[in-house]
N, C-alpha and C positions, 0 to 999 in steps of 0.2 A: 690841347687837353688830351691825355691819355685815357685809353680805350679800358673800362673794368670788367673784367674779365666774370663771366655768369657760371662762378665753381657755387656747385651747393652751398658752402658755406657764407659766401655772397648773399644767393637767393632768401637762405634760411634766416640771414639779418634785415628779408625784407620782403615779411611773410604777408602772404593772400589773406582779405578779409575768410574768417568762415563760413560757410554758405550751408546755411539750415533752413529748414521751413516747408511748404509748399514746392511746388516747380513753380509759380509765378516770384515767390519770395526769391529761388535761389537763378531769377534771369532767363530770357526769353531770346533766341534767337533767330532770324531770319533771314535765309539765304535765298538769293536772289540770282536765277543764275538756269542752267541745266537748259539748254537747246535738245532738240529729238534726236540726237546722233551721240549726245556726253552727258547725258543725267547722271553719270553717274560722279561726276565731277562735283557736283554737288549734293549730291548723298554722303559722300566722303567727308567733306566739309561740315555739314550738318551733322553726322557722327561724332566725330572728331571733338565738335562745340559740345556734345552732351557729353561724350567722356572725361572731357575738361571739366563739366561740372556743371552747364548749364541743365534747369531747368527744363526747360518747354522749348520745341523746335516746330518752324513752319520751312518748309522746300515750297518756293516760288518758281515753277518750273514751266518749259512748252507743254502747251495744253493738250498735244499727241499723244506725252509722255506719263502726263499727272497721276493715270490712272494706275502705270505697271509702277510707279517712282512711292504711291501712298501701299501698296502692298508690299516692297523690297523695305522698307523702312517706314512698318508699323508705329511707330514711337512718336511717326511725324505728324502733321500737321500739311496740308498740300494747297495750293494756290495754283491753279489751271491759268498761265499768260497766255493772251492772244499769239499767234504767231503766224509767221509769214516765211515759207522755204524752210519751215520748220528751228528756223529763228524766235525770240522774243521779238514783237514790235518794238518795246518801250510801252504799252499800252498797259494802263494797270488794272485789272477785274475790281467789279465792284467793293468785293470784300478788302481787299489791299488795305482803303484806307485804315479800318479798322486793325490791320493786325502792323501795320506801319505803326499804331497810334500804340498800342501796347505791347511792343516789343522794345527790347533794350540795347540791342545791335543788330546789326546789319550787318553782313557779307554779302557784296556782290562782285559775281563776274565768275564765277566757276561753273564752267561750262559752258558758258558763251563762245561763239565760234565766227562770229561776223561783226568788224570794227562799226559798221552803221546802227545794226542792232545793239552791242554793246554801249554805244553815246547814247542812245535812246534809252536804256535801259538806267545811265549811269545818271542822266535828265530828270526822269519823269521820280525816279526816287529822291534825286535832291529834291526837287520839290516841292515831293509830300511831304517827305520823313520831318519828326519835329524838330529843332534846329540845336536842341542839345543832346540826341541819340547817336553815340557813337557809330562810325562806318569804317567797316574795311572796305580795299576796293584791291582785287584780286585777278591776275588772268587777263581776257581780254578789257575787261575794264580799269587796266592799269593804262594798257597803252592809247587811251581813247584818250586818257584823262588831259591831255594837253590840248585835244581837240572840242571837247565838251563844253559849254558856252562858261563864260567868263561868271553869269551869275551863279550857273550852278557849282562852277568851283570856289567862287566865294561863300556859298551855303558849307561847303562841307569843309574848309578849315577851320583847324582848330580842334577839331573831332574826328579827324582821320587816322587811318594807318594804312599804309602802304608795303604790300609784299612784292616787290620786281625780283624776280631775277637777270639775268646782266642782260641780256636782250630786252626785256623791258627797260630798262633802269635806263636804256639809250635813246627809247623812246619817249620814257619820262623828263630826258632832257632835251629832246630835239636836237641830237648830235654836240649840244652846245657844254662838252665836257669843262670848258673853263670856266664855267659862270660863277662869280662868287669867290674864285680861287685867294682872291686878295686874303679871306676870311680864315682860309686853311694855316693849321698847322703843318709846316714842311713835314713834319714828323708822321704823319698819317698816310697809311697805304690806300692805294687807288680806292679799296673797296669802301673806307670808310668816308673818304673825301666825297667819292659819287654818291652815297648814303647820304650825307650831309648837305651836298646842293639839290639832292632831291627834297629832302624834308623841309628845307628856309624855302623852294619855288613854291611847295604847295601846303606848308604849314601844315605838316602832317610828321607823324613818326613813321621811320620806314624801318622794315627788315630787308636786308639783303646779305643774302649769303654766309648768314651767321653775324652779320653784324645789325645792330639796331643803333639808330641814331636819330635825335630828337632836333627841334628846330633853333635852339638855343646853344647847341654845341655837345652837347653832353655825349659820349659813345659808349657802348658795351659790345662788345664779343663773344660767343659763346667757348665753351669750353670743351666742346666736343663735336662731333659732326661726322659721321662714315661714309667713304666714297658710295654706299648705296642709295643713303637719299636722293641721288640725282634718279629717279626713278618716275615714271608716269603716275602721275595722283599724289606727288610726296606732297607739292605746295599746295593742294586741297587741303589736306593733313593740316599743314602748317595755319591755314589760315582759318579754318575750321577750332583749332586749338586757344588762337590767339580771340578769336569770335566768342567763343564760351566764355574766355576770363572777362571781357569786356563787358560781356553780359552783365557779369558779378559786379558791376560797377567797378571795378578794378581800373585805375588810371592808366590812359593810354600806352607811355611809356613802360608803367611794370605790367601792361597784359602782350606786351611786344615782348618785352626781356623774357620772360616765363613761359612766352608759346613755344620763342624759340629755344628754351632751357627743354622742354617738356617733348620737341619734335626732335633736336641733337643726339638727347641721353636715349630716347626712345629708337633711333637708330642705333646707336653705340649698341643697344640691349641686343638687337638684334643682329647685329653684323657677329655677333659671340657668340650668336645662339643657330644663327640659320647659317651664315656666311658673310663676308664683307658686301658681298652683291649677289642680288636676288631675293632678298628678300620685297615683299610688297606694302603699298601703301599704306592698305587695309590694315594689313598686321599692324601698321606704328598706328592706327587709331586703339589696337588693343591696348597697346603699350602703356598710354596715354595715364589712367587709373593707375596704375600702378607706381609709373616713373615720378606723378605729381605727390605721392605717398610719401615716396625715398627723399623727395625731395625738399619735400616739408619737416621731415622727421630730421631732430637734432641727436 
């Protein structure tokens, strides 16, 4: 099955519900994530999800950090996690249950910095969260994800999304690149094939590298991408974007194609405007508003 390529006029045939209302009406998100040394991994993130159009945001962050992370991003919502070596335990504050219970996605693992803490972290939310709330799982909570107990990765298929990059994506398959191969199209390049045995291992939709592909075969590609995305905080950005459509109740698969339409074009904008490289992260969450405007309009 050939790979459809995410040109605006793609997208534009397969437009975003409208998001009006309240901030509870238009989606709630919650990031999970920000150790004492990279809060800001997930501020990024949580930005990113409101520019996209969410609603209401809470940062679940180390409780060293909660303090300076609810003043640099007034907008938010702040959850103080226990922590240890200025790690998250995995342990969840009283309040968790409650904004687990009312919120409408999840991101976690941006800014997580330690694989022990990350499993525990990727644990104790599978299983609170309620069992139809979408999750992404980002950063070090990709690469745990093979190690984290069998029930709680049977909690979260089916409602996942997955953003690796190729280092992850290796750890997502435990070196075992042929798994599945029988199932491939010879016609499909490395990127989409490993795409594709990632999504069928854990029943999830995955982005990688511009390509997004779901657990039934289906791929898409984006159409654009500037060598400066590879940048510190861009897959914040990315995941952050894809977290806010998710929010919208927007189905797995079209809040994957759109984040990465919304993070690609939002590079392109800027490699024209600052340079092919150097531009920052920060800036493609500006982007964000504007590119999902262009991209909507016929």
């Amino acid at each position: 099955m050939g790979a459809e390529v995410l040109t605006p006029a793609f997208l534009r045939d397969w437009p975003l519900p409208e998001r009006t209302g309240s901030k509870d009406e238009r989606g709630g998100v919650l990031v999970v994530g920000g150790a004492a040394a990279t809060p800001g991994a997930a501020m990024l993130t949580g930005l990113a999800a409101l520019r996209a159009g969410a609603g209401r945001l809470t940062l679940a962050v180390a409780a060293s950090v909660a303090g300076a992370v609810a003043v640099a991003v007034p907008e938010s919502g702040v959850l103080a996690l226990p922590e240890s070596d200025g790690q998250p335990t995995g342990e969840l504050p009283a309040r968790a249950d409650e904004e687990l219970g009312r919120t409408d996605a999840v991101v976690v693992g941006p800014g997580l910095g330690d694989p022990a803490s990350a499993t525990a972290v990727v644990e104790a939310v599978a299983a609170a969260l309620d069992p139809t709330t979408p999750v992404l799982l980002d950063a070090f909570a990709l690469g745990v994800l093979p190690h984290v107990s069998e029930a709680a990765r049977e909690r979260l298929r089916g409602r996942l999304v997955l953003t690796p990059n190729h280092a992850e994506a290796e750890r997502l398959l435990e070196g075992d690149a042929a798994e599945d191969d029988e199932d491939d199209d010879g016609g499909e390049d490395g990127t989409a094939a490993t795409a594709h045995r990632i999504a069928r291992r854990y029943g999830a939709v995955v982005a990688l590298s511009g390509v997004v592909a779901e657990p039934q075969g289906r791929t898409w590609t984006s159409a654009g991408g500037a060598s400066g995305l590879g940048t510190s905080g861009s897959g914040d950005v990315l995941a952050g974007a894809v977290g806010g459509l998710l929010a919208g109740r927007v189905p797995l698969d079209q809040a994957a194609c759109w984040g990465v339409a919304l993070h690609t074009t939002a590079g392109d904008r800027l490699a024209a405007a600052v340079g092919p490289l150097g531009f920052l992260a920060r800036e493609l969450v500006d982007e964000i508003p504007k590119v999902l405007v262009e991209l909507r309009t016929r």
